[in-house]
N, CA, C and O atoms as CSV, one atom per row, in Angstrom:
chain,resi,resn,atom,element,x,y,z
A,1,UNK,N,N,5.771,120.137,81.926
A,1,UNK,CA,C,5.272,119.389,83.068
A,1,UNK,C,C,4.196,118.392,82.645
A,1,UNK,O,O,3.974,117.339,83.242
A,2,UNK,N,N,3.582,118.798,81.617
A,2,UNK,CA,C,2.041,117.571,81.266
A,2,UNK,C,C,2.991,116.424,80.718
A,2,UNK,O,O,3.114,115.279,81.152
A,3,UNK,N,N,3.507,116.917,79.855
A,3,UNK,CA,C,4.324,115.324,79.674
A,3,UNK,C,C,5.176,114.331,80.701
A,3,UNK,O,O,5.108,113.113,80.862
A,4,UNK,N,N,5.861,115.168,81.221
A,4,UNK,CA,C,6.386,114.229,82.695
A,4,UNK,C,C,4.757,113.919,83.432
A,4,UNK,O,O,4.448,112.731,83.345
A,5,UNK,N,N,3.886,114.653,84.006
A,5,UNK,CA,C,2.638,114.047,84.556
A,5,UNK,C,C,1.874,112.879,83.413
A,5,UNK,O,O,1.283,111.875,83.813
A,6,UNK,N,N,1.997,113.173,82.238
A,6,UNK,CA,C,1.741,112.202,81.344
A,6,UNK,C,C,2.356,110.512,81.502
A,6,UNK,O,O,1.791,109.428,81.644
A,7,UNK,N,N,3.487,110.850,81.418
A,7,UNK,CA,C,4.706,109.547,82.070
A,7,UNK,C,C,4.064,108.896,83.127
A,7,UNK,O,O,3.759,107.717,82.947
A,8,UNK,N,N,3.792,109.438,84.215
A,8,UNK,CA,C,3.472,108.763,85.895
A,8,UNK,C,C,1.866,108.537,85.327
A,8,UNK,O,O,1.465,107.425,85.668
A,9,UNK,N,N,1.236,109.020,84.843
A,9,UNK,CA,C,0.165,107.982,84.463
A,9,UNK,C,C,0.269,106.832,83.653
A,9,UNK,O,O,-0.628,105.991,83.709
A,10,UNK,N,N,1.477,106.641,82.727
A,10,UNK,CA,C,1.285,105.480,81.949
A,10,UNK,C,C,2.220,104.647,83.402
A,10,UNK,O,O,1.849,103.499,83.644
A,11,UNK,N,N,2.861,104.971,83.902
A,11,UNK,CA,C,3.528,104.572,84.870
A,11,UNK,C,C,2.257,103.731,85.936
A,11,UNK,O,O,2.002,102.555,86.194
A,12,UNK,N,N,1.905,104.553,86.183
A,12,UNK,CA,C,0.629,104.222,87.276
A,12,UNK,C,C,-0.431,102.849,86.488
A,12,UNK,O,O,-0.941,101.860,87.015
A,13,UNK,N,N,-0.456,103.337,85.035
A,13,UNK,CA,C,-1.721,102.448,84.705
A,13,UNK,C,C,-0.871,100.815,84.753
A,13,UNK,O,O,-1.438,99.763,85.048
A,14,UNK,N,N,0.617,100.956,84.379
A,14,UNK,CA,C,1.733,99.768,84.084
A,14,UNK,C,C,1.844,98.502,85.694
A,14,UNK,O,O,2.181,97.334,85.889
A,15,UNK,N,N,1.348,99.618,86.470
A,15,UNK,CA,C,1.287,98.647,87.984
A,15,UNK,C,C,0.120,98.279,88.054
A,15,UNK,O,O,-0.068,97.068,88.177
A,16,UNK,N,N,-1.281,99.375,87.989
A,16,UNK,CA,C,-2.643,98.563,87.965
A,16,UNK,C,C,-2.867,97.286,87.047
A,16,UNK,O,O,-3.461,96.271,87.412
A,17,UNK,N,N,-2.264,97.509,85.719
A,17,UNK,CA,C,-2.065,96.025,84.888
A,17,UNK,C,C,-1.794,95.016,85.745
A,17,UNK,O,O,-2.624,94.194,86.135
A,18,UNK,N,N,-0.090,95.075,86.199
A,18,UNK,CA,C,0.183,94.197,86.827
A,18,UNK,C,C,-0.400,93.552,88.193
A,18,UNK,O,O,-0.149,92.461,88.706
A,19,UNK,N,N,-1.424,94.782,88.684
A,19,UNK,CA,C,-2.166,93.934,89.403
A,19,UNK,C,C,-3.162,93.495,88.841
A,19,UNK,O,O,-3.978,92.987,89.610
A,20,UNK,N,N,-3.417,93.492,87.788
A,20,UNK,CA,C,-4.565,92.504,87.224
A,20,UNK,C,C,-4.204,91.132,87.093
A,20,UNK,O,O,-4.999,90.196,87.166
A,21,UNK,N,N,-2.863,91.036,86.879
A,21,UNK,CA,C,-2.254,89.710,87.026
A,21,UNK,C,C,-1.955,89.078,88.289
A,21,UNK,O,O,-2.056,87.862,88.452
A,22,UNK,N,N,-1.557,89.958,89.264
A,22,UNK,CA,C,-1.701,89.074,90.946
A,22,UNK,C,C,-3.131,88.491,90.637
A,22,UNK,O,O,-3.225,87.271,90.498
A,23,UNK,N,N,-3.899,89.035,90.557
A,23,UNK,CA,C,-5.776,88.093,90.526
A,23,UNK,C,C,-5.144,86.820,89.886
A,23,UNK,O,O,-5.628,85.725,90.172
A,24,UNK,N,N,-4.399,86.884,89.285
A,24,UNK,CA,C,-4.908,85.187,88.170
A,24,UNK,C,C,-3.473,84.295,88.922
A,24,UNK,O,O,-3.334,83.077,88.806
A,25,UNK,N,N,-2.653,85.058,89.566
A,25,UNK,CA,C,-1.278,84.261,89.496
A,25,UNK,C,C,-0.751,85.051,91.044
A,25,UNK,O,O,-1.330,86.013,91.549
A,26,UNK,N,N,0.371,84.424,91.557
A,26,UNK,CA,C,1.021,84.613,92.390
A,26,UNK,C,C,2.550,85.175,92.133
A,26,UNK,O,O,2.772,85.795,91.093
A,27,UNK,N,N,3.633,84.943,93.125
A,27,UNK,CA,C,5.508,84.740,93.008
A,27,UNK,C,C,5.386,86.270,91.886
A,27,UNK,O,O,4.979,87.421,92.046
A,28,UNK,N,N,5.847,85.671,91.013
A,28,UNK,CA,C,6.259,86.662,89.439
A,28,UNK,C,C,5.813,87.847,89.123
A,28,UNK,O,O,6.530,88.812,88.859
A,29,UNK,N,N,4.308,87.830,89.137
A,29,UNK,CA,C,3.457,89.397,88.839
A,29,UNK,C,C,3.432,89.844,90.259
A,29,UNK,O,O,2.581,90.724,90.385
A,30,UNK,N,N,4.079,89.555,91.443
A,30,UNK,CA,C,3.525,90.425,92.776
A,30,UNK,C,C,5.032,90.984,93.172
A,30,UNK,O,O,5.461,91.734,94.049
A,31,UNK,N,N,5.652,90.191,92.012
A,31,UNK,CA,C,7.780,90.505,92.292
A,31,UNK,C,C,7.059,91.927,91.219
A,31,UNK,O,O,6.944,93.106,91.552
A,32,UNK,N,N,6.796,91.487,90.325
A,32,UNK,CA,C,6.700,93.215,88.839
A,32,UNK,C,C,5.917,94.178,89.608
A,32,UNK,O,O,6.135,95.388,89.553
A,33,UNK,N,N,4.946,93.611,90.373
A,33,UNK,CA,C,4.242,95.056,91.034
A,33,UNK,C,C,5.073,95.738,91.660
A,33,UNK,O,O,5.148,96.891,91.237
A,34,UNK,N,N,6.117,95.357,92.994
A,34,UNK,CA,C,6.740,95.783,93.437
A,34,UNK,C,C,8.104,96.932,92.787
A,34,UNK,O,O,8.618,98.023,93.037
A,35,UNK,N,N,8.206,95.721,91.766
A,35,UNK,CA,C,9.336,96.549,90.683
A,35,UNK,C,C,8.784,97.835,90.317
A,35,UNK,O,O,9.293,98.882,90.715
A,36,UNK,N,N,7.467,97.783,89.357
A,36,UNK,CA,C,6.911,98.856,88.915
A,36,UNK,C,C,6.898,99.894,89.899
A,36,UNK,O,O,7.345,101.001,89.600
A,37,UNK,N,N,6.477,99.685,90.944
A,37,UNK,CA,C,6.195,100.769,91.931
A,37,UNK,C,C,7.394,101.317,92.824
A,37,UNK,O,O,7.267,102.089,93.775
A,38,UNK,N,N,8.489,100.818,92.380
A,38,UNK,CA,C,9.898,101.273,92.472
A,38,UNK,C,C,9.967,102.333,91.710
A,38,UNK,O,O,10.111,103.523,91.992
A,39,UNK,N,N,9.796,101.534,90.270
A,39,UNK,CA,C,10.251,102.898,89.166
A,39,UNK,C,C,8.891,103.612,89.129
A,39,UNK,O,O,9.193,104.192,88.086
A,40,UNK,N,N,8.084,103.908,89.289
A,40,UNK,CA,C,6.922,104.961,89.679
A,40,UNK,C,C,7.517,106.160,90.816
A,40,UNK,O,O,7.546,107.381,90.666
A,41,UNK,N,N,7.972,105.335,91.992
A,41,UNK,CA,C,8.200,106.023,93.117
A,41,UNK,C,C,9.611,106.495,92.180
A,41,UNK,O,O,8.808,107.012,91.404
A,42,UNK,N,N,10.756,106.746,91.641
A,42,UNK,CA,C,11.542,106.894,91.060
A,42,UNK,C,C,10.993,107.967,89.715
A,42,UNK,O,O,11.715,108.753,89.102
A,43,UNK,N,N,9.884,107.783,89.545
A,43,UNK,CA,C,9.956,109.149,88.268
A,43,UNK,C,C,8.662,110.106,88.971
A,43,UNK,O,O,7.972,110.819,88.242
A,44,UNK,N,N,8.406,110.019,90.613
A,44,UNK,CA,C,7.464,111.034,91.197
A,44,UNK,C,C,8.776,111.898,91.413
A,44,UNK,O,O,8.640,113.040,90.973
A,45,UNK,N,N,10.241,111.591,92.086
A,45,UNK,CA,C,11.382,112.047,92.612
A,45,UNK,C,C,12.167,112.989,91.194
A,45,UNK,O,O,12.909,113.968,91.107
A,46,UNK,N,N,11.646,112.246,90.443
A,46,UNK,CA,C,12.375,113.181,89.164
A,46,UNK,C,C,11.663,114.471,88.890
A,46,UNK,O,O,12.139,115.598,88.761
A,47,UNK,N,N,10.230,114.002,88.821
A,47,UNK,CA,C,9.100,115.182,88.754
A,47,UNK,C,C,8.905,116.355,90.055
A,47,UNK,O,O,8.564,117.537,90.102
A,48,UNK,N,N,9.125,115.812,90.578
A,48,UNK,CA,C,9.122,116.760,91.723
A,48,UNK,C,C,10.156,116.453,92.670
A,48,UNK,O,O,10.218,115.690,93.634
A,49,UNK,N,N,10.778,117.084,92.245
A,49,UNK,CA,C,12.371,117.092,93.397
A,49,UNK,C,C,12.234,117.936,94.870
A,49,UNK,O,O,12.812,117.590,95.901
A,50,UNK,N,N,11.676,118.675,94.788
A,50,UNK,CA,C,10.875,119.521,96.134
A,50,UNK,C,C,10.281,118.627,96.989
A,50,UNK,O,O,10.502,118.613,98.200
A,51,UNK,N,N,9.314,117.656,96.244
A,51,UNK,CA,C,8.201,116.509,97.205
A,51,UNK,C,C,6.581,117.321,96.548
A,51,UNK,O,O,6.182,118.328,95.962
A,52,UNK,N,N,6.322,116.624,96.877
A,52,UNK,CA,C,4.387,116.633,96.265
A,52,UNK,C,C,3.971,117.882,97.190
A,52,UNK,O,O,4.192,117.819,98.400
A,53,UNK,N,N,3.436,118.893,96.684
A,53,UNK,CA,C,2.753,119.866,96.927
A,53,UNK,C,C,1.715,119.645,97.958
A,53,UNK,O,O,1.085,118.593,98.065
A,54,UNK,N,N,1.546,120.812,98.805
A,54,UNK,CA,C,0.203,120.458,99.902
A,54,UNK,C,C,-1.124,120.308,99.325
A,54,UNK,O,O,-1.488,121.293,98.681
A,55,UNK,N,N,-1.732,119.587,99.369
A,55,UNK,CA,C,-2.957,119.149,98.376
A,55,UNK,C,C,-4.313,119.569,99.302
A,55,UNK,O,O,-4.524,118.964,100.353
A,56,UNK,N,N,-4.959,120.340,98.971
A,56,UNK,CA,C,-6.491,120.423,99.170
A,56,UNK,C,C,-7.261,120.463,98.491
A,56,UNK,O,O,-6.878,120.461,97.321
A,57,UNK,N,N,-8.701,120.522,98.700
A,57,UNK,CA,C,-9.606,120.709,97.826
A,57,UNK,C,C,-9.204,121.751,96.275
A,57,UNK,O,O,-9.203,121.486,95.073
A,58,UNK,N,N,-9.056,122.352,96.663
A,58,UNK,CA,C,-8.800,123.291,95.568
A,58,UNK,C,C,-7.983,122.925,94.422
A,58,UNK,O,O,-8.441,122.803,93.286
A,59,UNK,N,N,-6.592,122.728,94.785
A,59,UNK,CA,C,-5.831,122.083,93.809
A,59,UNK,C,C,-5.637,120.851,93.864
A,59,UNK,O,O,-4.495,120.464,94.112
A,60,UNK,N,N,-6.861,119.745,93.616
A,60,UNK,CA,C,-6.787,119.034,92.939
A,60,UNK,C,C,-6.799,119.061,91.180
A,60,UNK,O,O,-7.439,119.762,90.397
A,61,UNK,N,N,-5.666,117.833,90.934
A,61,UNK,CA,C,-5.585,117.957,89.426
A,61,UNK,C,C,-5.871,116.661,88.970
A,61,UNK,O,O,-6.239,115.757,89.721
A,62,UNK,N,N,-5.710,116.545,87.744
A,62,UNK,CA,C,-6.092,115.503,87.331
A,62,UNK,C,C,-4.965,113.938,87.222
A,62,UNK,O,O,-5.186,112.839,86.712
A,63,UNK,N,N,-3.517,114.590,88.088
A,63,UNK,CA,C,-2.775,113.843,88.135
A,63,UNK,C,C,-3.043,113.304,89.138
A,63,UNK,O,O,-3.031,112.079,89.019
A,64,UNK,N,N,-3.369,113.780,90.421
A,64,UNK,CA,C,-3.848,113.405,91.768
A,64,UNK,C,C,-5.047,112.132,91.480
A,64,UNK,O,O,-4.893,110.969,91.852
A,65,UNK,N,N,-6.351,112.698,90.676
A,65,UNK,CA,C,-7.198,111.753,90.205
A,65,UNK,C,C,-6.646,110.320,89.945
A,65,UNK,O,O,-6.802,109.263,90.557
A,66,UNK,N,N,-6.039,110.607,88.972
A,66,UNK,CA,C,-5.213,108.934,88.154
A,66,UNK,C,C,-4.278,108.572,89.846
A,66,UNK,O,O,-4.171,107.347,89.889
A,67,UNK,N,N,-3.860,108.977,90.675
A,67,UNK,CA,C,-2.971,108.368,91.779
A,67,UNK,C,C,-4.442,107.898,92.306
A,67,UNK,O,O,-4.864,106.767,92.065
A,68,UNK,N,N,-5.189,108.867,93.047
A,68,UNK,CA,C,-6.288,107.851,94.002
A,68,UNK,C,C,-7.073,106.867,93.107
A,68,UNK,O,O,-7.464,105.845,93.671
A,69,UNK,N,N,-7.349,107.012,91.856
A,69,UNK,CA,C,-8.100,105.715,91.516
A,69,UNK,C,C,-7.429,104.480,91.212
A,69,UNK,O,O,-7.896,103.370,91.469
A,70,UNK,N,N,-5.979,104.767,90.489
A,70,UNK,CA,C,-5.290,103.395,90.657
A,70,UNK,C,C,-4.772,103.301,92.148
A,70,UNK,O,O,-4.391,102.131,92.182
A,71,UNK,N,N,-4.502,103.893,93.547
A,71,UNK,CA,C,-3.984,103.421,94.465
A,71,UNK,C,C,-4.822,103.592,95.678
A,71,UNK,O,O,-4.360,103.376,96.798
A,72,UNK,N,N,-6.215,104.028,95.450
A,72,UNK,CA,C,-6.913,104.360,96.365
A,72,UNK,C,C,-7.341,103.545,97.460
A,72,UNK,O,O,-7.658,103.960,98.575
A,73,UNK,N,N,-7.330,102.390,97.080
A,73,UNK,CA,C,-7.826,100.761,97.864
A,73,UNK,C,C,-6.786,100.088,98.014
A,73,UNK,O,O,-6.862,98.862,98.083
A,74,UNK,N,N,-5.556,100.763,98.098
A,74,UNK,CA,C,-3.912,100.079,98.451
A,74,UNK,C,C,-4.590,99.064,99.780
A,74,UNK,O,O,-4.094,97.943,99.662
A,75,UNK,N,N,-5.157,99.097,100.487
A,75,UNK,CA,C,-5.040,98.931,101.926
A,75,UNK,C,C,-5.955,97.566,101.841
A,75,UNK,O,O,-5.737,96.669,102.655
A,76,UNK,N,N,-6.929,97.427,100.898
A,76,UNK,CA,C,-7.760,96.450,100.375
A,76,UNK,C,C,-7.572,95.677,99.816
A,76,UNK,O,O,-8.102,94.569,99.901
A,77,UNK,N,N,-6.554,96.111,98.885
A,77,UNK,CA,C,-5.388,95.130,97.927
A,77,UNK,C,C,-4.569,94.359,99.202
A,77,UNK,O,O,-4.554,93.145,99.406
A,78,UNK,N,N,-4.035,95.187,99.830
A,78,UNK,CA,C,-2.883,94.600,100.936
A,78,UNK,C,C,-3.706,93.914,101.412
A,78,UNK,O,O,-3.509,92.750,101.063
A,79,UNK,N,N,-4.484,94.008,101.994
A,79,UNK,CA,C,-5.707,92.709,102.632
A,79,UNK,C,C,-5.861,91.383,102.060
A,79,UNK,O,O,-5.552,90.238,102.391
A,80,UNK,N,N,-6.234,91.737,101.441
A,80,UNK,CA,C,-6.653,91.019,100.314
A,80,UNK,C,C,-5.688,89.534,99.888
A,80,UNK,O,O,-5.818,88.327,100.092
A,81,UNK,N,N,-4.684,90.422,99.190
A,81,UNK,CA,C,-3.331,89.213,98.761
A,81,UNK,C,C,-2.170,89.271,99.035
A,81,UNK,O,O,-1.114,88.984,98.471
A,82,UNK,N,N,-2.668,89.943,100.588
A,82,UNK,CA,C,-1.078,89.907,101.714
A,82,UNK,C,C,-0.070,90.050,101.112
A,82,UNK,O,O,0.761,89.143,101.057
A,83,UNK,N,N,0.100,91.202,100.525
A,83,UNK,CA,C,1.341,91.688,99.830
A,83,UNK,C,C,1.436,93.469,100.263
A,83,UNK,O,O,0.642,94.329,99.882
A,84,UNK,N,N,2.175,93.597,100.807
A,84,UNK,CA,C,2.871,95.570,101.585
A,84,UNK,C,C,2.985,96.022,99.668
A,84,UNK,O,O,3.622,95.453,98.782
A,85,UNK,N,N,2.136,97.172,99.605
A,85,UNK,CA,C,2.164,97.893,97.856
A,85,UNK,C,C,2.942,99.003,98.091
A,85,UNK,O,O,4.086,99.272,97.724
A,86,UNK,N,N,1.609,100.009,99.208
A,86,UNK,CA,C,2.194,101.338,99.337
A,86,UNK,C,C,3.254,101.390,100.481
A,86,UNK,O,O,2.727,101.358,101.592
A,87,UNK,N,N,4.292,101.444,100.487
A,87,UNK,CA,C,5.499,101.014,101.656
A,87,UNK,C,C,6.134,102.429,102.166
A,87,UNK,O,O,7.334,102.576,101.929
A,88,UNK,N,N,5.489,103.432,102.807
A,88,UNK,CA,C,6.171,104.555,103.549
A,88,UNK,C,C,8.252,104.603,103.095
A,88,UNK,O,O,8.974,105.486,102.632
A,89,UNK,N,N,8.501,103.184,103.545
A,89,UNK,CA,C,9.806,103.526,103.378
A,89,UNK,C,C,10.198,103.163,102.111
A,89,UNK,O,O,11.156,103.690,101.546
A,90,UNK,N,N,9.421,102.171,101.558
A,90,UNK,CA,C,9.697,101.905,100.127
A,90,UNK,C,C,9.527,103.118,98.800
A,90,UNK,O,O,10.278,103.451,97.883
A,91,UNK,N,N,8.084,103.579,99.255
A,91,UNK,CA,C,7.528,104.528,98.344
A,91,UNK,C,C,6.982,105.745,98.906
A,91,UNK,O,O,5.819,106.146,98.861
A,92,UNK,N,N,8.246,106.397,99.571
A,92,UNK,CA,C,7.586,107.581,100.608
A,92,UNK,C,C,6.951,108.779,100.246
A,92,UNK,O,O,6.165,109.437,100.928
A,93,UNK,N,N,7.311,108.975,99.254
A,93,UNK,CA,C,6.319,110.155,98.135
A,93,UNK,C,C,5.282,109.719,97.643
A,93,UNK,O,O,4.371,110.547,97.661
A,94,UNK,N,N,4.925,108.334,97.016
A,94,UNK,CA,C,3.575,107.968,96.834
A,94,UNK,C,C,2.690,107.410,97.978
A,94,UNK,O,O,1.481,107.371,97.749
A,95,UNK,N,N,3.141,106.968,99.189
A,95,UNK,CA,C,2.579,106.920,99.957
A,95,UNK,C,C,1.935,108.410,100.974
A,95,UNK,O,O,0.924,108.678,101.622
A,96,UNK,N,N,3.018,108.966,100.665
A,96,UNK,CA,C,2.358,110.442,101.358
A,96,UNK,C,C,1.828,111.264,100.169
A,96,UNK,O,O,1.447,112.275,100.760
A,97,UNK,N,N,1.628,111.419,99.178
A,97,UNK,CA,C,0.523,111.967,98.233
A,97,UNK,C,C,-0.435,111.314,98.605
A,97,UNK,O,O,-1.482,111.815,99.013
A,98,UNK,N,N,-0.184,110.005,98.506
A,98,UNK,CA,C,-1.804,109.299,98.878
A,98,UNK,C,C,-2.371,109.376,99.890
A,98,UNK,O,O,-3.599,109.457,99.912
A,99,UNK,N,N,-1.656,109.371,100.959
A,99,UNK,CA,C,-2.153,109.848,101.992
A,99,UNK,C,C,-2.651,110.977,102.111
A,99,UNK,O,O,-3.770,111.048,102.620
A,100,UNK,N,N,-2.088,111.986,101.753
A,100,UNK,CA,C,-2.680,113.117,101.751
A,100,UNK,C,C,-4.592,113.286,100.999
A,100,UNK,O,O,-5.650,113.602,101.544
A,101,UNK,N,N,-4.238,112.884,99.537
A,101,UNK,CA,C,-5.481,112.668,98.788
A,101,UNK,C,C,-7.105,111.861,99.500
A,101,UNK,O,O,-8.307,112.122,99.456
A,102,UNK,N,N,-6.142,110.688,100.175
A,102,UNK,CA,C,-7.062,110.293,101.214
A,102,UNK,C,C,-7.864,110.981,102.081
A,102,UNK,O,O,-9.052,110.770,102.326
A,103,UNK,N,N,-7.176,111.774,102.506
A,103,UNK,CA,C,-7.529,112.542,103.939
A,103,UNK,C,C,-8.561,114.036,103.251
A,103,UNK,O,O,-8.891,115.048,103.869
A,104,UNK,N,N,-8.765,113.783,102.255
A,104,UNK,CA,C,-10.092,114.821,101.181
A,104,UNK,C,C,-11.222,114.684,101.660
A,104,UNK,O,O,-11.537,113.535,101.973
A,105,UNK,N,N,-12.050,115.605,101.846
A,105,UNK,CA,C,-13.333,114.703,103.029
A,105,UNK,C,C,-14.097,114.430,101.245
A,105,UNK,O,O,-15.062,113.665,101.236
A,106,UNK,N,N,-13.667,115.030,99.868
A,106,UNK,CA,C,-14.387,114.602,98.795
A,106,UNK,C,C,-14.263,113.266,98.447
A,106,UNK,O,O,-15.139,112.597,97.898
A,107,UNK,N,N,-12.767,112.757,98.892
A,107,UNK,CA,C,-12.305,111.202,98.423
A,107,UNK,C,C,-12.708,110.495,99.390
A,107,UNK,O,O,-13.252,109.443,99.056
A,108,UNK,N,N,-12.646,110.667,100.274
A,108,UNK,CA,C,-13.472,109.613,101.634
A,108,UNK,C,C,-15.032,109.591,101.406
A,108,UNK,O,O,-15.622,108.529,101.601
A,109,UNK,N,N,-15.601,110.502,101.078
A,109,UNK,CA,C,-17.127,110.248,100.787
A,109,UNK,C,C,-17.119,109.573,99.266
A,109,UNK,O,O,-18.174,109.132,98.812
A,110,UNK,N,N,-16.098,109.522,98.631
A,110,UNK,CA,C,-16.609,108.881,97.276
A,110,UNK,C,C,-15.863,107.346,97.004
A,110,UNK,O,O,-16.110,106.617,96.044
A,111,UNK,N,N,-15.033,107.101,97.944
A,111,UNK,CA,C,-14.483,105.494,97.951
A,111,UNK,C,C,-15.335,104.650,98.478
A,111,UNK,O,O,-15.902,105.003,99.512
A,112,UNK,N,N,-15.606,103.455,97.954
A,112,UNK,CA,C,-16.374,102.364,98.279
A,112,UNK,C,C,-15.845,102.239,99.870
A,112,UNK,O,O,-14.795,102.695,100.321
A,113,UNK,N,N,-17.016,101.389,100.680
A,113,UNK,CA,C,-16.323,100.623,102.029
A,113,UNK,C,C,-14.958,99.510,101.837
A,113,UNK,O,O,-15.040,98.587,101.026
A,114,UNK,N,N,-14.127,99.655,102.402
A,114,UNK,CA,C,-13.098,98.537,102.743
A,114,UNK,C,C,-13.531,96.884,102.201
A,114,UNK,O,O,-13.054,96.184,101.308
A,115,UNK,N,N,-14.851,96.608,103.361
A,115,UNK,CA,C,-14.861,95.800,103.177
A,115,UNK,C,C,-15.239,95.034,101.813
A,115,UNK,O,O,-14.838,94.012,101.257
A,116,UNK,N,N,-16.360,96.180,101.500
A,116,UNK,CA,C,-17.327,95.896,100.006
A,116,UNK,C,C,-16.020,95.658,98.807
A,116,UNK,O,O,-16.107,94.679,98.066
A,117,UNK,N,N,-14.725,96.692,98.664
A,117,UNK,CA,C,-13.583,96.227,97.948
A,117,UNK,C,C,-12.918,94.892,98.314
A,117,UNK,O,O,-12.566,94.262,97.317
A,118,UNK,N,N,-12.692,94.384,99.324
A,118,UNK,CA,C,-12.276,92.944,99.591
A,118,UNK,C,C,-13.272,92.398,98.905
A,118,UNK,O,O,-13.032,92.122,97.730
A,119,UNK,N,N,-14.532,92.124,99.414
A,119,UNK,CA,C,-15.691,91.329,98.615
A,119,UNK,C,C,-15.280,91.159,97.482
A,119,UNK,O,O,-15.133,90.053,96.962
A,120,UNK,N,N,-14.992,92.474,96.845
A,120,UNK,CA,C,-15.221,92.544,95.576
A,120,UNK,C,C,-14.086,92.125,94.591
A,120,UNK,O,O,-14.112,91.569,93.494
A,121,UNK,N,N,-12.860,92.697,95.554
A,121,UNK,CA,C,-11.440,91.244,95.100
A,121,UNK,C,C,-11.173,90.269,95.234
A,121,UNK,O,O,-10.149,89.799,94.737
A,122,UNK,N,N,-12.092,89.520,96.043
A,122,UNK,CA,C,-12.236,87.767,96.266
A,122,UNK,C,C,-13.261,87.564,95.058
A,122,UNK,O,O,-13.166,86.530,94.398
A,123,UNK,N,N,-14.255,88.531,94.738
A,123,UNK,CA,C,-14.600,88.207,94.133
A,123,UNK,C,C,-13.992,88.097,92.282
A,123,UNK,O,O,-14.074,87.058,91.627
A,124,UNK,N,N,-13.451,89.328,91.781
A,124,UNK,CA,C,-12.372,89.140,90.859
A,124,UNK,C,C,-11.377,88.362,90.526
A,124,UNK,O,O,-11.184,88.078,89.344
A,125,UNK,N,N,-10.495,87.840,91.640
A,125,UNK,CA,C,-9.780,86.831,92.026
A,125,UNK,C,C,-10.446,85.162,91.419
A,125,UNK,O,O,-10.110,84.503,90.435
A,126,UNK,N,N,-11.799,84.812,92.798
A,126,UNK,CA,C,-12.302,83.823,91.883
A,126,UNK,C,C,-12.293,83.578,90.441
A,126,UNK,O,O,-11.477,82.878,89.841
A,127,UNK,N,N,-13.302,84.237,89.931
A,127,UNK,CA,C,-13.360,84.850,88.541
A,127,UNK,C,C,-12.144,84.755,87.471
A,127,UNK,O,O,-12.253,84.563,86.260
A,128,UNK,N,N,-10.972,84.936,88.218
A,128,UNK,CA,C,-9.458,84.982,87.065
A,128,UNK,C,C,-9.341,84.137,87.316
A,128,UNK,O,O,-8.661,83.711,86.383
A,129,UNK,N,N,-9.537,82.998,88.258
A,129,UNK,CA,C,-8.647,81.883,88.274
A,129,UNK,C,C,-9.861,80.556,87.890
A,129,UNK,O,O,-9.759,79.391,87.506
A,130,UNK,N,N,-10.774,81.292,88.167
A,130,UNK,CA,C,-11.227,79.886,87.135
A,130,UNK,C,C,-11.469,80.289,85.511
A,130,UNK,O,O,-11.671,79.424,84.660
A,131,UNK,N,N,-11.427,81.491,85.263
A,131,UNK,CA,C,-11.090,81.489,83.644
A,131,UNK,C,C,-9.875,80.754,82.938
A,131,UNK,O,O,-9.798,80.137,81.875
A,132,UNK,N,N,-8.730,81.127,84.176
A,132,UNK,CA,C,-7.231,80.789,83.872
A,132,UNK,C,C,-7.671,79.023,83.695
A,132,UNK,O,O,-7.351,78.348,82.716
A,133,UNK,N,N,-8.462,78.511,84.885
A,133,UNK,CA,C,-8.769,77.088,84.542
A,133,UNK,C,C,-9.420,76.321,83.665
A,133,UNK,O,O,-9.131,75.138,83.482
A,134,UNK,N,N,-10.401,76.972,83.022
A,134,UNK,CA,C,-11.161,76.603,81.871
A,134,UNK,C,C,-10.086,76.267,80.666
A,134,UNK,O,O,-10.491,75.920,79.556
């Protein structure tokens, strides 16, 4: 099992990349995010053919960790550069893990505000695209 949970983290880190590239660019890297998070949602279904376990405090693991920090601000991202990430019907197992993880009264007290993450991706955003311009 650590090695398949091993997989969905390099999996997971392969879409946060690619959103490092929506910041600098549009069309192309926001088509690969989508892709990626196809085949993500595609090797959670391999790993767990049952569906994601009821998650509470207790059993959190460290696979759960790597899902809320790369997808934790899905909703901020979507704000942000008007693009649907976490898609219920698209990605219904990673959207309901995450959801679930969300609903942690430990992860809600430890995620930044909404808005302070927008700030802070307009502010990143700027930042890539005038490097890209220099």
């Amino acid at each position: 099992m650590l090695v398949q949970e091993l997989m969905l983290v390099s999996y997971g880190m392969q879409v946060f990349e690619t959103m490092m590239l929506v910041l600098k660019s549009d069309g192309e890297a926001q088509a690969k995010v989508s892709e990626r998070l196809s085949t993500l949602e595609e090797e959670i279904k391999n790993i767990f053919p049952e569906g994601i376990q009821v998650i509470d405090q207790k059993n959190v693991g460290l696979l759960d960790l790597v899902i809320v920090s790369t997808f934790g601000y899905y909703k901020a991202q979507e704000e942000y550069f008007g693009l649907k990430l976490i898609d219920p019907e698209k990605t219904p197992l990673l959207f309901s893990w995450l959801s679930a993880l969300l609903e942690l009264p430990v992860v809600k007290e430890s995620l930044l505000p909404h808005e302070k993450v927008v700030g802070f991706l307009k502010l990143m955003r700027e930042a890539a695209l005038k490097s890209t311009s220099d």
